[in-house]
Structure formats: C-alpha cells, structure tokens
N, CA and C atoms as a LAMMPS dump frame, in Angstrom:
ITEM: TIMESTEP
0
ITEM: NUMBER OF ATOMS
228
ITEM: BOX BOUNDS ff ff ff
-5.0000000000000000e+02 5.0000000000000000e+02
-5.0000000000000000e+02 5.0000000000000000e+02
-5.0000000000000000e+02 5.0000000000000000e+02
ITEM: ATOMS id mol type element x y z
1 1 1 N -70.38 -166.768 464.67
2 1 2 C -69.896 -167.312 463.418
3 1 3 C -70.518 -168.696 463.228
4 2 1 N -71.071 -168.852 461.807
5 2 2 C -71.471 -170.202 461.803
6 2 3 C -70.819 -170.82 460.57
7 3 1 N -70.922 -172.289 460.502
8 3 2 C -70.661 -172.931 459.143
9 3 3 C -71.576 -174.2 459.257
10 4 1 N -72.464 -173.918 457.738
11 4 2 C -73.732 -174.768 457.388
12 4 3 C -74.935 -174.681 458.566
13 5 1 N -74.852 -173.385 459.235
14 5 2 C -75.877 -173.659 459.713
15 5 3 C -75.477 -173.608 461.039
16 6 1 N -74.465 -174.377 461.438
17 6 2 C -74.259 -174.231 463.04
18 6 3 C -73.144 -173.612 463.281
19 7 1 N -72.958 -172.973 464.812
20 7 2 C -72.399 -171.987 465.152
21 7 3 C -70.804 -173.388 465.463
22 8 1 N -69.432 -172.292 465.882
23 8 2 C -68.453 -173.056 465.319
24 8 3 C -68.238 -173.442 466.788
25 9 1 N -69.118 -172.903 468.171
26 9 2 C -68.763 -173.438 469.283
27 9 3 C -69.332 -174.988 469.2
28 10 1 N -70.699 -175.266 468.609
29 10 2 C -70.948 -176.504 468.386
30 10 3 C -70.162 -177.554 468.029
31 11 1 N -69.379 -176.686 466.832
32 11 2 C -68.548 -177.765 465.952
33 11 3 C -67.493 -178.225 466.922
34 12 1 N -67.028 -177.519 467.551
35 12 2 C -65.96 -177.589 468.228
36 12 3 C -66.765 -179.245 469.189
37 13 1 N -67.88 -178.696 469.986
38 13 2 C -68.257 -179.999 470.931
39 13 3 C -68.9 -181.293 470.166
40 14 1 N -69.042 -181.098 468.824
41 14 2 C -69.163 -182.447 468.032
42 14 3 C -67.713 -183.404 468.037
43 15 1 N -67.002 -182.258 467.848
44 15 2 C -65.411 -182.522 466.951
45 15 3 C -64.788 -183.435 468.446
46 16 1 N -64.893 -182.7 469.613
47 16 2 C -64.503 -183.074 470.619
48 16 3 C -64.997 -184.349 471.444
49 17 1 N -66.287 -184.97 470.971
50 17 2 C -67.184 -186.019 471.199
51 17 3 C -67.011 -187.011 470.236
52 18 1 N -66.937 -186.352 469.097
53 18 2 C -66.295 -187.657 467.97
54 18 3 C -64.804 -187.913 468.462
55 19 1 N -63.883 -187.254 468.835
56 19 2 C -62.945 -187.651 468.867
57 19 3 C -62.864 -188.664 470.103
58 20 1 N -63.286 -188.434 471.026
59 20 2 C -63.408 -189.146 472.373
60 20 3 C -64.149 -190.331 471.927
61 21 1 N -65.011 -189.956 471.19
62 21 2 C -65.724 -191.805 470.832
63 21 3 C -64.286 -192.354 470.317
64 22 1 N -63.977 -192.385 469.085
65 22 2 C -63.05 -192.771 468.565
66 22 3 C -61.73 -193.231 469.284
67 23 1 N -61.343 -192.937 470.418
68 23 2 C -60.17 -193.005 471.082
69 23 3 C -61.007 -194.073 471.966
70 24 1 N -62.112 -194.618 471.962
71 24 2 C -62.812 -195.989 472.734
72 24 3 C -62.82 -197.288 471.63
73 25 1 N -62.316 -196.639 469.988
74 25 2 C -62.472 -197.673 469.203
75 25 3 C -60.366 -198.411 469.555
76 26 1 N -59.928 -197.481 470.07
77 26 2 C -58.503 -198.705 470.059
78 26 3 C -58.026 -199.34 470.976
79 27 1 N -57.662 -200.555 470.227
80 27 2 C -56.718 -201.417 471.289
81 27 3 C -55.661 -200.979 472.062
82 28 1 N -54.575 -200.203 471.456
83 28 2 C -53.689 -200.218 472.015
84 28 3 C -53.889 -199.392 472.422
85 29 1 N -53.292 -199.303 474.497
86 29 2 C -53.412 -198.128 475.383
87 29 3 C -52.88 -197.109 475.082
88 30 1 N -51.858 -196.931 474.654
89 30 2 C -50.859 -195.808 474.14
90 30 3 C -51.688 -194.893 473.091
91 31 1 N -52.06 -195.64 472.27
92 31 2 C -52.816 -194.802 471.393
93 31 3 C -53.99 -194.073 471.573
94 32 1 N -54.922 -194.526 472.54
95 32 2 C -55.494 -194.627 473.217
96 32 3 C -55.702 -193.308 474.08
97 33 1 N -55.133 -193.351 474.779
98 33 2 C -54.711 -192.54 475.612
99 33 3 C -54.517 -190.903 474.505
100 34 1 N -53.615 -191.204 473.843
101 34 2 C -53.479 -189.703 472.69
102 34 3 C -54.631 -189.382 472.39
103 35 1 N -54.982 -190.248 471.936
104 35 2 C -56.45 -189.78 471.043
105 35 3 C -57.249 -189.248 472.183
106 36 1 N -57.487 -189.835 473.554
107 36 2 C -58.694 -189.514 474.414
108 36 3 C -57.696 -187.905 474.777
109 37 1 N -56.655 -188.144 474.584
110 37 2 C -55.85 -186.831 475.089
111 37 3 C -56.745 -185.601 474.231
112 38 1 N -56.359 -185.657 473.246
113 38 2 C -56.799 -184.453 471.863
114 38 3 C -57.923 -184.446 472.066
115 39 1 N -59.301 -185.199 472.509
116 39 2 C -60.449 -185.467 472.936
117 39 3 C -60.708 -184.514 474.176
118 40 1 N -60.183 -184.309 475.285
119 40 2 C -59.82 -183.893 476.822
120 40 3 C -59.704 -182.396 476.185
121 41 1 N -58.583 -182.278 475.406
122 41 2 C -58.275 -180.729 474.843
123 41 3 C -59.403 -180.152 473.968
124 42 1 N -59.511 -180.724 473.408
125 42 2 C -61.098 -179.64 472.676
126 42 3 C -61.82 -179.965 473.23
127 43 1 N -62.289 -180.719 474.326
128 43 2 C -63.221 -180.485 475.144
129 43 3 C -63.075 -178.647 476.678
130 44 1 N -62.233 -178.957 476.626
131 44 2 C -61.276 -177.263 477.124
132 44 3 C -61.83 -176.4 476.668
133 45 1 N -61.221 -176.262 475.236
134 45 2 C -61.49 -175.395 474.089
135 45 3 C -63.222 -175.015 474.198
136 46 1 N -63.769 -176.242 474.155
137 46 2 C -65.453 -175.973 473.969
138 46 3 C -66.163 -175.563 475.233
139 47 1 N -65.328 -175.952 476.401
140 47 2 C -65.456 -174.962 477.679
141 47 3 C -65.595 -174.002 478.023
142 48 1 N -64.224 -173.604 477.312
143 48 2 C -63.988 -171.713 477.606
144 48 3 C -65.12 -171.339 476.472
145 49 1 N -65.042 -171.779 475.337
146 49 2 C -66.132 -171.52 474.291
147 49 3 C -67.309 -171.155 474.919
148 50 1 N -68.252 -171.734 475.84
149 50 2 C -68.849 -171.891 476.294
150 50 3 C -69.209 -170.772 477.624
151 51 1 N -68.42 -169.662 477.432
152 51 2 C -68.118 -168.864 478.228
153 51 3 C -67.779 -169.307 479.737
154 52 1 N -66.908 -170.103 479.333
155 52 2 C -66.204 -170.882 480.606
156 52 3 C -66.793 -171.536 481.715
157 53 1 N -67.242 -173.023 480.882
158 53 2 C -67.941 -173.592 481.753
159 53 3 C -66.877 -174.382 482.561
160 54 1 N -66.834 -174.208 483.69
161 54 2 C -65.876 -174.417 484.198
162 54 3 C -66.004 -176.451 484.583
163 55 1 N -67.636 -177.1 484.819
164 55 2 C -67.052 -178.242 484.903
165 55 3 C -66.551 -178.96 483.882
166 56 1 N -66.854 -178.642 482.456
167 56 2 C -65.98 -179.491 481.222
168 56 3 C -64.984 -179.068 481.71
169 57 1 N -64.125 -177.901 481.835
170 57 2 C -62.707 -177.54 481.748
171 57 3 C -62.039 -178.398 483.08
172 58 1 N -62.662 -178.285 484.008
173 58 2 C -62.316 -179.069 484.563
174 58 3 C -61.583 -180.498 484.861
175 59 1 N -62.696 -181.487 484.373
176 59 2 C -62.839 -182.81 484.216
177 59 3 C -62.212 -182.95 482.888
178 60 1 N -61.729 -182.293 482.241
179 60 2 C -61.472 -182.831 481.254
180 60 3 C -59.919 -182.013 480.75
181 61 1 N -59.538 -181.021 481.479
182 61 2 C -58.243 -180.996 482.226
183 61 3 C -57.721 -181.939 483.106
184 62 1 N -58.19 -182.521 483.909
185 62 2 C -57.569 -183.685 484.947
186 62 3 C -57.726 -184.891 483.931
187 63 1 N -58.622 -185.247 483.146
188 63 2 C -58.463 -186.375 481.962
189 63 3 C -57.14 -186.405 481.326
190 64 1 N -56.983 -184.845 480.889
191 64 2 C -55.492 -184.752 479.965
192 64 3 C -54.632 -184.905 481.026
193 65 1 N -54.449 -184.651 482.125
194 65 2 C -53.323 -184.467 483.376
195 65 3 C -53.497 -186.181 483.143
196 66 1 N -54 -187.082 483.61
197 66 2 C -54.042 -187.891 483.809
198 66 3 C -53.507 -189.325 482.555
199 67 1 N -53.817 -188.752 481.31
200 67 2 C -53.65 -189.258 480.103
201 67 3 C -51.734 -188.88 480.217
202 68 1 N -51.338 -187.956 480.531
203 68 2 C -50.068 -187.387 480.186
204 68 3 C -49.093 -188.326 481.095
205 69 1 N -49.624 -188.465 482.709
206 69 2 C -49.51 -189.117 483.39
207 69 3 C -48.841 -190.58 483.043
208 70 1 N -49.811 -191.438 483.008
209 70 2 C -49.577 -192.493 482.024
210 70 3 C -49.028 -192.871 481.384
211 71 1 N -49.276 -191.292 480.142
212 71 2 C -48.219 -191.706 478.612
213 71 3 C -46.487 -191.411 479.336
214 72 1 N -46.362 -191.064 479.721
215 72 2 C -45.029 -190.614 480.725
216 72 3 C -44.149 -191.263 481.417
217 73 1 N -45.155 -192.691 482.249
218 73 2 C -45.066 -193.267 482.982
219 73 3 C -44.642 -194.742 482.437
220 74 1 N -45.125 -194.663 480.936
221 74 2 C -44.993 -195.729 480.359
222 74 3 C -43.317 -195.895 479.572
223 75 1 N -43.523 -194.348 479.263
224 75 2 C -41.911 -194.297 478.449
225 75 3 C -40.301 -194.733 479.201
226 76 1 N -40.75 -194.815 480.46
227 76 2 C -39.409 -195.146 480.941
228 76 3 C -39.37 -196.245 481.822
C-alpha cells in the first residue's frame, strides 16, 4: 500500500523519527518523556512493519519501558 508515492511502512518510520526529533525540542522532562514515549511506540510498529526487525523493537521497547519508568516514578 502506498500514499503519494511511498509505501505506508515508510510513513510510519518518518512519522516515528519526526516524532522523536520533536520530543528533543522540549524543556520540560515530563513532556518529554511522552512525546519520546509515542516516538519508542511507532518505532515498534515500524519494526514489526519491517517484518520484525527485531533490534528497533527492541531498543525502542526498553526506551518506552524506561520512559514509563520515570513518568511513574515522578507521580508519587
């Protein structure tokens, strides 16, 4: 499946690279952290996409473990 041209596993690892840039543009850790979170998760997504490349899913499963960590750690 494509749209404009590129296939939608691409889109997915643009979507997932923009988002991770973007979660380096904020100050606050908390926020921070979410954004690199949703970043971590479609990076997953573009993994298995990828007919399961297992080191994105990886590394970027223990990113979200680690982001959750944190956000968790902070709330109480």
């Amino acid at each position: 499946m494509e749209f404009l041209g590129v296939n939608i596993t691409e889109w997915v690892g643009y979507l997932a690279s923009f988002v991770l840039l973007l979660s380096f543009t904020m100050k606050d850790m908390r926020k921070l952290r979410m954004v690199n979170s949703a970043g971590a998760v479609l990076f997953v997504i573009y993994g298995f996409m990828l007919s399961t490349s297992w080191p994105i899913v990886i590394t970027n499963a223990a990113i979200f473990a680690i982001n959750m960590y944190y956000l968790s750690k902070h709330k109480s």
